[in-house]
C-alpha positions, 0 to 999 in steps of 0.5 A: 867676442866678434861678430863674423861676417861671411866673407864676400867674393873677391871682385876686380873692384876689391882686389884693386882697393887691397893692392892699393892698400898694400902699398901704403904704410899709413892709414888714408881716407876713402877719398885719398886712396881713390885719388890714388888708384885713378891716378894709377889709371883705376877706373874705380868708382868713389862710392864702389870704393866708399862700399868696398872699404867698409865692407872690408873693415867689417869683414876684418880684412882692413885695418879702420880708424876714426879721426877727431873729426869722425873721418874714417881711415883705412890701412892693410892689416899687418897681421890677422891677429887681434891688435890694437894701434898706436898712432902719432898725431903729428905724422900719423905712422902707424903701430899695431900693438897687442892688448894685455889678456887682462884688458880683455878679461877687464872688457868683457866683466864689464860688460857682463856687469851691464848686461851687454853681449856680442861685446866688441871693441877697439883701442886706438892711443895717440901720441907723438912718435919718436920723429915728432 
């Protein structure tokens, strides 16, 4: 089960950050991608950038995930449909890759076991890739 968030009004700042997005295939940190737009002559803000993703990635409309470190990392979604992502170490392409409906049914019995709702989660394995 997912939380919704009401979608927000699509600003100039918001529509710049999805273009941007669409034109890269890897995922790319905050401040990779705002290098990216100022030098494509964005006069976009780091920290509007910083806010707009996040609030993106909680609205679903962005694809997220967490380095070792802890470093969020952006992408478009490929596809609206629930999907977890295979990610190489080593180049960091990027495949989005569907869960069995048995970890699903597994995620939320055990959740039911512990008492927890609003249940949520997210699968990122990491491997090398064919290339690597």
């Amino acid at each position: 089960m997912t939380t919704s968030h009401p979608a927000r009004r699509p600003t100039k700042q918001r529509l710049a950050l999805a273009a941007a997005l669409a034109g890269i295939d890897e995922f790319v940190p905050a401040q990779q991608l705002h290098a990216r737009m100022a030098a494509d002559g964005s006069s976009v803000g780091l920290a509007t950038v910083y806010r707009n993703l996040q609030a993106m990635a909680a609205e679903r409309e962005i694809d997220t995930l967490r380095t070792d470190d802890g470093e969020a990392l952006y992408r478009a979604c490929r596809t609206e449909d629930h999907h977890h992502h295979l990610v190489c170490r080593e180049c960091g392409r990027t495949v989005e890759v569907a869960v069995p409906p048995s970890f699903e049914a597994w995620s939320a019995e055990v959740g039911a076991e512990h008492g927890f709702t609003g249940l949520s989660h997210l699968v990122e394995i990491f491997g090398l890739c064919p290339d690597h």
